[in-house]
C-alpha positions as a printed NumPy array, in Angstrom:
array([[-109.553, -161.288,   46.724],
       [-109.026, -158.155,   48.487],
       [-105.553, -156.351,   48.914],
       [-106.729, -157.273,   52.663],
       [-106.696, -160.777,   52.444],
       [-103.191, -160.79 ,   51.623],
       [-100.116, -160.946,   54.428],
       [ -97.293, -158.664,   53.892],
       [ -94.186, -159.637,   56.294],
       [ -93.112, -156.338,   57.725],
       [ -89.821, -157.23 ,   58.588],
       [ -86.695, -157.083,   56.148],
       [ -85.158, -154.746,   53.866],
       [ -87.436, -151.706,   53.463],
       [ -86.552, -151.898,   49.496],
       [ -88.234, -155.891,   49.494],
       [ -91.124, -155.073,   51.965],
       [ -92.323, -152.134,   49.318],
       [ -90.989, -153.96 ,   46.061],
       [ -93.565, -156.911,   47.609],
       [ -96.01 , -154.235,   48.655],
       [ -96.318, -152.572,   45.523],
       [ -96.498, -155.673,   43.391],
       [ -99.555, -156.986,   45.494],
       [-101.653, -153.299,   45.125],
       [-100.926, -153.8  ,   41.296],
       [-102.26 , -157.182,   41.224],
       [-105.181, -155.466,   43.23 ],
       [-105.545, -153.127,   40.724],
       [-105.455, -155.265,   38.023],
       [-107.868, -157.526,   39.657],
       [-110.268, -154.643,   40.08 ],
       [-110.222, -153.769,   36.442],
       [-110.474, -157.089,   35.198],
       [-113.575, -157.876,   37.492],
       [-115.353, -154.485,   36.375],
       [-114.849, -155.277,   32.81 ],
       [-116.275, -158.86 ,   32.703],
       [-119.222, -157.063,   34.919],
       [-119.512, -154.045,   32.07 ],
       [-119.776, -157.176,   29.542],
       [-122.107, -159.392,   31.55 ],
       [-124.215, -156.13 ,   31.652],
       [-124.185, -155.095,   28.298],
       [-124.909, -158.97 ,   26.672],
       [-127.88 , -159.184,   29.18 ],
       [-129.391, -155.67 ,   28.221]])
């Protein structure tokens, strides 16, 4: 899933539209890491 599949209502308190903002790029984020971890593994068990 890519931080661009995900809708962000841009209407409401600025403080709630960033709070949910920010907590979707960390998800992203952490996402990202897991995904290049399991592929680092997957990588190094085949080799």
């Amino acid at each position: 899933m890519a931080l661009t599949d995900i809708y962000h209502n841009k209407i409401g308190q600025p403080q709630v539209v960033y709070g949910e903002l920010g907590h979707a790029i960390e998800k992203a984020v952490e996402r990202s890491k897991a995904e290049k971890r399991l592929w680092n593994l997957k990588r190094s068990i085949e080799t």
